[in-house]
KOLLUMZA-129110 format. One line per field, with one value per residue (C-alpha): residue number from 1; residue in one letter; x, y, z. Coordinates in steps of 0.02 Angstrom, whole numbers. Layout:
REM residues N
n <- (NUM; ...)
res <- (A; ...)
xx <- (X; ...)
yy <- (Y; ...)
zz <- (Z; ...)
This chain:
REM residues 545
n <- (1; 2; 3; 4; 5; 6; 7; 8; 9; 10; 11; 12; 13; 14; 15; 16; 17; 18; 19; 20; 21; 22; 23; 24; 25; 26; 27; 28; 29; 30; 31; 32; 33; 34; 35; 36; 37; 38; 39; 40; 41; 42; 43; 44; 45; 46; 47; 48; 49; 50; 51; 52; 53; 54; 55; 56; 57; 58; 59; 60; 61; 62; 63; 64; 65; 66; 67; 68; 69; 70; 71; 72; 73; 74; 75; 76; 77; 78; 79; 80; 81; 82; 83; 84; 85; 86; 87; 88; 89; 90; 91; 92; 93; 94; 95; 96; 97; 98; 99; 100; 101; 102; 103; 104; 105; 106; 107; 108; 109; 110; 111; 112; 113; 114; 115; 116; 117; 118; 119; 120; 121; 122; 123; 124; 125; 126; 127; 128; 129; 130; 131; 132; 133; 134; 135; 136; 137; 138; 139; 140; 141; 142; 143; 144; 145; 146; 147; 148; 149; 150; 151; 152; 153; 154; 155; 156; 157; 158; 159; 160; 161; 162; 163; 164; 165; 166; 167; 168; 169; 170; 171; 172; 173; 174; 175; 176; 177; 178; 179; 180; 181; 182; 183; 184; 185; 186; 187; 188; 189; 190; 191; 192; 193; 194; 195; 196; 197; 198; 199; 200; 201; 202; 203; 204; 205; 206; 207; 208; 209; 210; 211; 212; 213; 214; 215; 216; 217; 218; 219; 220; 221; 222; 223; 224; 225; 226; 227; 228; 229; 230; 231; 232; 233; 234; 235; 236; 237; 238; 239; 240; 241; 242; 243; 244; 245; 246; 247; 248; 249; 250; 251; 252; 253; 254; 255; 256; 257; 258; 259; 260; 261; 262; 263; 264; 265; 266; 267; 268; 269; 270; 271; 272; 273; 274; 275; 276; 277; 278; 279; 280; 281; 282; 283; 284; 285; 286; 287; 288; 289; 290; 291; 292; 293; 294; 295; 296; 297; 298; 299; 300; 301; 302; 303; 304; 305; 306; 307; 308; 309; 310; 311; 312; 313; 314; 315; 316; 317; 318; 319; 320; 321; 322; 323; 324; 325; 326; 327; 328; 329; 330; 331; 332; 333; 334; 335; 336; 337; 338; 339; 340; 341; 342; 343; 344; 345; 346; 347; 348; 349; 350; 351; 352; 353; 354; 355; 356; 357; 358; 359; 360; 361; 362; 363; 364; 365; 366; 367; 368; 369; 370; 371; 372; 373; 374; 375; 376; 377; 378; 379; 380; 381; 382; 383; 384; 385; 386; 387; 388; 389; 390; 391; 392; 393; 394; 395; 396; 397; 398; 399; 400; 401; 402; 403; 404; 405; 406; 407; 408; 409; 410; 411; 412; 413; 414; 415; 416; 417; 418; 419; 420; 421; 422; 423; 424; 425; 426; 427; 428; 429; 430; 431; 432; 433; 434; 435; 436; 437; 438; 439; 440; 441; 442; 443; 444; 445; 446; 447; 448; 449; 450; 451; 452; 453; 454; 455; 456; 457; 458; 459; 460; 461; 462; 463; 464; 465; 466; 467; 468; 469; 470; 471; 472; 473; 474; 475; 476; 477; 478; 479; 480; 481; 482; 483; 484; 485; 486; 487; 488; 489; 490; 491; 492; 493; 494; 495; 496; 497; 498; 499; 500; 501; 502; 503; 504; 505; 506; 507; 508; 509; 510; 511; 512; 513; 514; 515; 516; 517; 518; 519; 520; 521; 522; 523; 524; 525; 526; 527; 528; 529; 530; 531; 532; 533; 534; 535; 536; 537; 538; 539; 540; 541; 542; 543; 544; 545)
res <- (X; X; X; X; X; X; X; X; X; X; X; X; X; X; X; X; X; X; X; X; X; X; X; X; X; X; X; X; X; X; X; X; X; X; X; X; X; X; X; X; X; X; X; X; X; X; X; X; X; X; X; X; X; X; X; X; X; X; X; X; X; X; X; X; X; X; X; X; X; X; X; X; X; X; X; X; X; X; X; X; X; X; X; X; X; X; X; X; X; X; X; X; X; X; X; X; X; X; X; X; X; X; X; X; X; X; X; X; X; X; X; X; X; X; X; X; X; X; X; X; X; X; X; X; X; X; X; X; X; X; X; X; X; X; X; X; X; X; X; X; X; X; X; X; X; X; X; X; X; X; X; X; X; X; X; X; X; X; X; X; X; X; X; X; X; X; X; X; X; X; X; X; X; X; X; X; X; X; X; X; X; X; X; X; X; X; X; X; X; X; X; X; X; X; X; X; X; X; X; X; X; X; X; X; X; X; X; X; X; X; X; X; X; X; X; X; X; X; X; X; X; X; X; X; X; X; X; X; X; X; X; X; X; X; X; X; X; X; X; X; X; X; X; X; X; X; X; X; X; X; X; X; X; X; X; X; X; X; X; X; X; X; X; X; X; X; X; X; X; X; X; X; X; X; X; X; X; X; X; X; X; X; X; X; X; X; X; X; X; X; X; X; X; X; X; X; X; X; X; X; X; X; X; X; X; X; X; X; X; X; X; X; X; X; X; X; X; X; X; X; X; X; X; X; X; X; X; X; X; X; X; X; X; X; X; X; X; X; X; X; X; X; X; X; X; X; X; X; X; X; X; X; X; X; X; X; X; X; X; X; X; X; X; X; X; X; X; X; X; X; X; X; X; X; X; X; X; X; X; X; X; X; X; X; X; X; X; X; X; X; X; X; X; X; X; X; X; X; X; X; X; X; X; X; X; X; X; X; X; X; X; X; X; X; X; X; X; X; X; X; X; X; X; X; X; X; X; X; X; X; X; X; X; X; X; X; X; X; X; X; X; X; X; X; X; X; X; X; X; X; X; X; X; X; X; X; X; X; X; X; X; X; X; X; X; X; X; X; X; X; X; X; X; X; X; X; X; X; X; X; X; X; X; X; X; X; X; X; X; X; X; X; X; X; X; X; X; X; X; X; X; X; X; X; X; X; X; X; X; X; X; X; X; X; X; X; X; X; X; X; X; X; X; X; X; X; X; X; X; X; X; X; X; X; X; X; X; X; X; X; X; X; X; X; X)
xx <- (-200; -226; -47; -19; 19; -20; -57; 95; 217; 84; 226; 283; 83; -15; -122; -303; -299; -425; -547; -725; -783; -828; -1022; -1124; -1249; -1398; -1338; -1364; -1248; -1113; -926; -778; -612; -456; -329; -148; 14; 190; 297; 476; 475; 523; 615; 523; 353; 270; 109; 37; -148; -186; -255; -330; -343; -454; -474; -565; -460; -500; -462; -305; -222; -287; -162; -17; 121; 126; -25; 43; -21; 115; 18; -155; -183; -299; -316; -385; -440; -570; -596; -724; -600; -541; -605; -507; -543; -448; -417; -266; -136; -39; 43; 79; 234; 319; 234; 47; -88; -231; -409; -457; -632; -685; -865; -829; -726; -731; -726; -831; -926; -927; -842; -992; -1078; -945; -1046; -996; -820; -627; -510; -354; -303; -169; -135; -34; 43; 75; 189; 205; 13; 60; -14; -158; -10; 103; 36; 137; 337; 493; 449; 270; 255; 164; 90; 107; -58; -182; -311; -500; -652; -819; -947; -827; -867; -685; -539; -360; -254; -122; 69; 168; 303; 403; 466; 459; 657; 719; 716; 871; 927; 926; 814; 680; 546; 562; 471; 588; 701; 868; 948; 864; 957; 1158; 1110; 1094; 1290; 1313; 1156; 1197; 1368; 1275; 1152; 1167; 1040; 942; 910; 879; 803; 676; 647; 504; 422; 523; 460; 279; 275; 423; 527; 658; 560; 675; 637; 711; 742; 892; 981; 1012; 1175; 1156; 1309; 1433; 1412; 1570; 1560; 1712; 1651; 1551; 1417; 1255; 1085; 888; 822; 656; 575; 489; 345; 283; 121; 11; 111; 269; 411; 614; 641; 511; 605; 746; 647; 614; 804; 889; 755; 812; 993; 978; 877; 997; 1139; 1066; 1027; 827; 810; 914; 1040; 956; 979; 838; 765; 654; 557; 498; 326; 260; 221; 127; -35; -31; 57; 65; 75; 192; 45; 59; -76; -140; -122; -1; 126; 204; 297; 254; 367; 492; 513; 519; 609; 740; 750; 774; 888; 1017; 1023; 1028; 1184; 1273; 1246; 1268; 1085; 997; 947; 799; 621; 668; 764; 643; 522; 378; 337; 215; 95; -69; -76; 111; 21; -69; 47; 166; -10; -30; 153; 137; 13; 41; 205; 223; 357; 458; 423; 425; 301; 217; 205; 64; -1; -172; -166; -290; -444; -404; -593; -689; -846; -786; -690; -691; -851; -940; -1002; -947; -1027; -1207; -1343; -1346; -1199; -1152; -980; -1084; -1226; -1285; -1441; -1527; -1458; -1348; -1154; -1018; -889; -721; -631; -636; -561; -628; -757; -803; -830; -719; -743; -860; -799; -901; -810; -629; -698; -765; -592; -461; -578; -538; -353; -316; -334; -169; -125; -254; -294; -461; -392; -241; -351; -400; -252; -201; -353; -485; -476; -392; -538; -562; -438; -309; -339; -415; -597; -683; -745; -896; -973; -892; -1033; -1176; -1055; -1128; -1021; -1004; -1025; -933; -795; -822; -821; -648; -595; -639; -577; -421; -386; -500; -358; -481; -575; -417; -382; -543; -531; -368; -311; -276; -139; -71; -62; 87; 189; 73; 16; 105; 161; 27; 19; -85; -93; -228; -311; -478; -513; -422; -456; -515; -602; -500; -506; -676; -598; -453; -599; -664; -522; -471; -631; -601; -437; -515; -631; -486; -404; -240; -112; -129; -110; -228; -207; -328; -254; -389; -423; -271; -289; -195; -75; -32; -31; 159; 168; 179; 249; 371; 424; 371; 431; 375; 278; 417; 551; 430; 413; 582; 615; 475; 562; 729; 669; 607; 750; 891; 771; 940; 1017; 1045; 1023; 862; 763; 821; 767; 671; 581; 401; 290; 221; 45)
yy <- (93; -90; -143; -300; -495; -560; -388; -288; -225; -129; -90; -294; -361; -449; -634; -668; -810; -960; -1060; -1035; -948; -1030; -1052; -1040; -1143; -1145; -1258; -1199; -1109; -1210; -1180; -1266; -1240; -1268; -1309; -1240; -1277; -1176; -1312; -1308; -1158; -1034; -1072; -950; -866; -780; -680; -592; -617; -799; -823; -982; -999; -1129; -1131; -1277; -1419; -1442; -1266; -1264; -1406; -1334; -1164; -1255; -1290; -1479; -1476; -1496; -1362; -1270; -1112; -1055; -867; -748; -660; -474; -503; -615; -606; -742; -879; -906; -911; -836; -825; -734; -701; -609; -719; -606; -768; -940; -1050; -1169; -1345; -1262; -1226; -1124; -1120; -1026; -1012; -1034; -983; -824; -673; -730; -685; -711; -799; -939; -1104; -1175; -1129; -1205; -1349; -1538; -1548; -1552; -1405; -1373; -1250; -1171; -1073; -917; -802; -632; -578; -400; -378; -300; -444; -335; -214; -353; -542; -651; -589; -617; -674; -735; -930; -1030; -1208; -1352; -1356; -1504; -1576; -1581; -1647; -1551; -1593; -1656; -1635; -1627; -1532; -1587; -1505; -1381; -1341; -1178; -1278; -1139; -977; -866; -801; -644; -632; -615; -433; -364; -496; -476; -581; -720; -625; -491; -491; -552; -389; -310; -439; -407; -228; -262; -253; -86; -10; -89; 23; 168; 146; 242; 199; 325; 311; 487; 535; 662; 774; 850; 658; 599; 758; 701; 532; 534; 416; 407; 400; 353; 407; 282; 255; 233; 380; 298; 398; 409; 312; 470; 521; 604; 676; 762; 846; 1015; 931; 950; 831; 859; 745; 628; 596; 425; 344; 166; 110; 24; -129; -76; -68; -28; -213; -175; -27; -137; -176; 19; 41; -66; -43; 147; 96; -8; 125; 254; 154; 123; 294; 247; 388; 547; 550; 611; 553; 448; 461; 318; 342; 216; 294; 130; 129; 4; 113; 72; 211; 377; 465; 587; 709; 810; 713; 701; 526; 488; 657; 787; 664; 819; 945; 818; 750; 947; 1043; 923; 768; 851; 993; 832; 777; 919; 949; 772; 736; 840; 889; 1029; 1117; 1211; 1174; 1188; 1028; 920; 821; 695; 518; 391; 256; 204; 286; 365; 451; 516; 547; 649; 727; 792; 849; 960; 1054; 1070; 1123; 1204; 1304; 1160; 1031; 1075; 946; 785; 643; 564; 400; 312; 421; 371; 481; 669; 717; 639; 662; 498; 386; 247; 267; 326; 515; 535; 710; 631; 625; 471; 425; 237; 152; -10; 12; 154; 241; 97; -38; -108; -152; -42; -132; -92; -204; -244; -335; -301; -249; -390; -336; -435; -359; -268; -121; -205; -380; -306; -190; -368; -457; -318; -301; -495; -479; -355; -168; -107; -85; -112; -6; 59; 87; 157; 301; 367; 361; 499; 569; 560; 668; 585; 501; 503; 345; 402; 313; 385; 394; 278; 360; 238; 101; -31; -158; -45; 47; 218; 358; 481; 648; 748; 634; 678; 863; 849; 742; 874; 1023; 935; 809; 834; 883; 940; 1054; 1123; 1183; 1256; 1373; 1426; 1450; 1626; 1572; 1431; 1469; 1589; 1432; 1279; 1302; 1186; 1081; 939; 780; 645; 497; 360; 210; 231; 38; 68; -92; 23; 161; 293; 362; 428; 543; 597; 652; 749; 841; 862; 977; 1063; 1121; 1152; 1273; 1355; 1392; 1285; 1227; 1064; 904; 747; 603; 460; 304; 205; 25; 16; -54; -3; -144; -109; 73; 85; -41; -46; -173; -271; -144; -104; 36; 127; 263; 298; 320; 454; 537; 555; 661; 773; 814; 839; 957; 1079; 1039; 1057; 1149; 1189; 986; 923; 732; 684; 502; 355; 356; 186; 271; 235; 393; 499; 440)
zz <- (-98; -67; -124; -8; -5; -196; -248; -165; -296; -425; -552; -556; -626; -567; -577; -512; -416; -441; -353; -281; -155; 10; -4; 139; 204; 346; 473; 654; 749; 848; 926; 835; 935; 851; 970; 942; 1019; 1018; 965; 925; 844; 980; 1151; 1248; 1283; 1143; 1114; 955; 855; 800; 647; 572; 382; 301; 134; -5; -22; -227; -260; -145; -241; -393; -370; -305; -372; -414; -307; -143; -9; 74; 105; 144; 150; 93; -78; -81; -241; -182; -11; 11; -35; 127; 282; 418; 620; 760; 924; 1028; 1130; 1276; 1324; 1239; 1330; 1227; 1247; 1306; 1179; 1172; 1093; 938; 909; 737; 753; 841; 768; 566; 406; 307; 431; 559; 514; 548; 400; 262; 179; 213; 99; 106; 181; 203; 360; 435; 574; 601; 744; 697; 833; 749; 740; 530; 438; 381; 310; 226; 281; 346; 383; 493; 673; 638; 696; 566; 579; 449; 347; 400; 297; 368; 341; 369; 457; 598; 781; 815; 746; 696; 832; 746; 809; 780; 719; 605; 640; 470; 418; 364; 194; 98; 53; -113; -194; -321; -373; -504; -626; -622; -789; -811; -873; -714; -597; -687; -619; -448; -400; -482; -399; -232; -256; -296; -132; 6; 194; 254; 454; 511; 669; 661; 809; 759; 756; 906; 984; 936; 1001; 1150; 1079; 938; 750; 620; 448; 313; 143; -4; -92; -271; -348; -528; -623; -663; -476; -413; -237; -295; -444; -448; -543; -469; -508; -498; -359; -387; -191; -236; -100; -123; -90; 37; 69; 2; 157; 152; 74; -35; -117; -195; -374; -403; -328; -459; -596; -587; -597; -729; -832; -786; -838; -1018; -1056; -1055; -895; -864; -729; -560; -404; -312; -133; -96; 51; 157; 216; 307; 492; 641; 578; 391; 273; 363; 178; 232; 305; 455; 546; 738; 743; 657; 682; 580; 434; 283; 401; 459; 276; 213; 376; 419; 307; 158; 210; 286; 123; 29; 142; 121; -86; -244; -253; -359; -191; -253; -312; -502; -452; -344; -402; -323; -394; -329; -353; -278; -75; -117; -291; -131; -25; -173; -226; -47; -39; -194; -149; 28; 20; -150; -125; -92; -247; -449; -482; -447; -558; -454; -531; -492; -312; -180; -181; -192; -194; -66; -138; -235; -122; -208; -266; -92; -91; 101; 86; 59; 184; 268; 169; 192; 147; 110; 29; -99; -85; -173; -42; -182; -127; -153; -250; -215; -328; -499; -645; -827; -767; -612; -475; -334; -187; -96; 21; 169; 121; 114; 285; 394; 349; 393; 563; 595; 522; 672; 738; 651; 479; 360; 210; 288; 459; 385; 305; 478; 559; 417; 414; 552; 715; 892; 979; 1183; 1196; 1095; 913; 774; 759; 615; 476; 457; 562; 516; 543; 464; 361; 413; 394; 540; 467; 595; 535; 352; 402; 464; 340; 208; 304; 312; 174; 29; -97; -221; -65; -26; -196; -210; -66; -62; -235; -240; -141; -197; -374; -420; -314; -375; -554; -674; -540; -544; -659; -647; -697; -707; -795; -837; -769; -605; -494; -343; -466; -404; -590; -512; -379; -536; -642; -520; -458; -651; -665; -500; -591; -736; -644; -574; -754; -681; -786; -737; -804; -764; -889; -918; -996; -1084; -1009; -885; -716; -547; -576; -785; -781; -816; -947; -1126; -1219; -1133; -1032; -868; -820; -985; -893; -765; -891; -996; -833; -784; -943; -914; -758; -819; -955; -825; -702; -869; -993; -1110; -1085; -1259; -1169; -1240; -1227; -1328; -1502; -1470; -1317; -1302; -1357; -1221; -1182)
């Protein structure tokens, strides 16, 4: 969940921005239009949703490096920071401009209301319509940031002056250690590209669906030799993408090749999509990803590399909405997997999503029964977000791709026109409880488990592990805690693990390591996959927690 722009690799950290919040004030209503011009940044016509960023000058400076403003974005850590306002643009020509209307569609309200002060602003076209999935990217056609002055009965004039580049491949962030970056050569040898093209998804939507991903080869791989290795299927989170998969990539290599994780050979699965992360379900928005990932994916690969081949032998790992997504594939497809190592999933009982009962009557995603906010975010215990803030700013970020939008498109049934119908209003927050029905009789993990145990146990039991902080930034430790004693009402051998004080973003750390968590995993899977090895973990390994 919630995995995007500052906040979008969960295993790397991460750093609360500062600065203040953008205070509001009582002035009357009025209409300032920006106006923007395509300038020299593309040669022909382009369209996409325009986005104007304004954020407070002082605080701006304050983050930036040597204090001069390259950037202004948001932060979904504390979405009242910046201001942002919208609108769509079918058709912008090189040299003509358009009119953005600040005091229209914004978050988290009109720019009208920003006290007298210094901004900075900055506009943005996001041809691909995905910044609510990943901000800004490749293609999108940024403007130069301009100072302003409020009040002002006239705004500076921006121009789409720079055309965002691809970034380089097989890159990792700065913060990303040393040792870590000598390994990239030998895992980029030991990478294989997935591009397969499901027909069961193809089928679905009436057009080729690729399904993508890496195949990381453990170091003694020999396609030559008999020698056959468990598999690990690993999902990213909200946010993550194919790019995105190169720090767990080389961080696995590198492990590997120390002897800090068993040999086993990777699949990293790229489950992002136009709608948000389609968490490999089999859903009727979204398609049947769970049976093209377990009927035809797997089988090609099991076919083409030295895999184990049977269930014994594959094993799930994810974080955040792909602890989910592995979560889901465990137990719906149980005969398939030998276990999930699902950490800090998404909510699995949705009697707790993220803190809203959507079973209640009159059950709103905004307010609880006492009109208080639902927070959605929090840091030691602040609260920094609200779920109606983070709702208001994906609606004005766009349609496509945000966290909350992303849910139904997994989860909710098709409407009349073809999309996905919302869960809750989103500008009373209401939830529709013919929505919440389906959602349980579909997606409530914890439901599931409850009615059809009997059957899934002789293939499921043992099979689930679960891992969570007990400060999780979006308090999905509430949902874990609750499925935890739906298992424990079923007698399951199960394993749900609480890890006192971590966040989303810390969970795998311990000491200077951060991957501490992943290599303890690993061996619990290779003792069931090689139960006899005499490989065991390093003698320096960090103790199971």
């Amino acid at each position: 969940m919630l995995l995007r722009r500052p906040v979008a690799a969960a295993l790397l950290g991460f750093a609360l921005l500062g600065g203040t919040a953008l205070a509001r004030t009582d002035a009357p209503s009025a209409h300032h239009l920006v106006r923007v011009g395509l300038g020299g940044a593309q040669d022909k016509p382009v369209s996409g949703r325009l986005l104007l960023f304004v954020t407070e000058a002082g605080a701006a400076k304050a983050q930036a490096k040597d204090g001069k403003v390259e950037e202004v974005d948001i932060n979904p850590l504390q979405p009242n920071q910046t201001l942002v306002a919208a609108r769509e643009v079918t058709y912008l020509a090189p040299g003509a401009t358009v009119s953005l209307d600040a005091d229209d569609l914004a978050f988290p309200g009109p720019l009208a209301q920003l006290p007298p002060g210094d901004y900075v602003m900055q506009a943005v076209l996001d041809v691909n319509h995905n910044y609510n999935y990943g901000g800004r990217g490749v293609g999108d056609v940024v403007s130069d940031v301009v100072s302003l002055h409020l009040p002002s009965t006239e705004l500076p004039a921006l121009q789409l002056a720079r055309t965002l580049p691809a970034h380089e491949a097989w890159t990792l962030p700065p913060s990303v250690p040393q040792a870590v970056r000598d390994a990239i050569p030998a895992a980029r040898e030991h990478t294989r590209s997935i591009d397969f093209v499901s027909p069961a998804l193809s089928a679905f939507w009436g057009r080729p669906i690729h399904m993508r991903g890496w195949v990381l080869l453990p170091p003694d791989y020999d396609a030559k030799k008999a020698e056959r290795y468990p598999v690990v299927y690993y999902t990213h989170g909200f946010g993550g993408s194919l790019e995105r998969l190169y720090g767990p990539v080389v961080n696995s290599y590198a492990a590997m090749s120390k002897g800090e994780m068993p040999p086993m050979i990777w699949v990293f699965l790229d489950e992002s999509s136009p709608t948000g992360t389609h968490e490999f379900a089999d859903s009727v928005n979204n398609g049947p990803w769970g049976k093209a990932l377990t009927e035809e994916l797997i089988p090609q690969l099991e076919k083409q590399y030295r895999m184990d081949g049977k269930p014994q032998g594959r094993f799930l790992n994810g974080h955040s909405s792909g602890g989910w997504a592995t979560l889901w594939l465990q137990t719906r497809y149980p005969k398939v997997f030998g276990g999930t190592w699902s950490t800090s999933p998404d909510p699995s009982d949705f009697h707790d999503f993220t803190g809203v009962d959507l079973y209640a009557p009159n059950a709103n995603a905004y307010r609880k029964p006492d009109g208080s906010p639902n927070p959605l975010i929090r840091d030691k215990g602040k609260v920094l977000a609200t779920f109606e803030q983070f709702s208001k700013l994906e609606r004005v970020l766009g349609e496509y791709g945000g966290q909350i939008a992303s849910f139904e498109w997994v989860f909710s049934p098709r409407g009349a026109d073809g999309r996905p119908l919302p869960m809750f209003d989103r500008d009373t927050g209401a939830v529709d409880p013919a929505v919440a029905s389906y959602w349980s009789e579909h997606f409530d993990i914890a439901r599931r488990l409850q009615r059809e145990w009997p059957t899934l146990k002789p293939d499921l039991d043992g099979k689930i592990h679960l891992i969570i902080g007990t400060a999780d930034t979006f308090y999905l430790d509430g949902a874990a805690h609750r499925l935890k004693a739906v298992l424990d009402g079923l007698h399951a051998k199960a394993e749900v693990r609480f890890v006192p004080d971590r966040t989303h973003f810390d969970l795998y750390v311990e000491g200077g390591d951060r991957i501490a968590l992943l290599k303890q995993i690993t061996w619990e899977m290779y003792a069931i996959a090689r139960p006899g090895s005499t490989l065991k973990p390093p003698a320096n390994a960090a103790p199971a927690k």
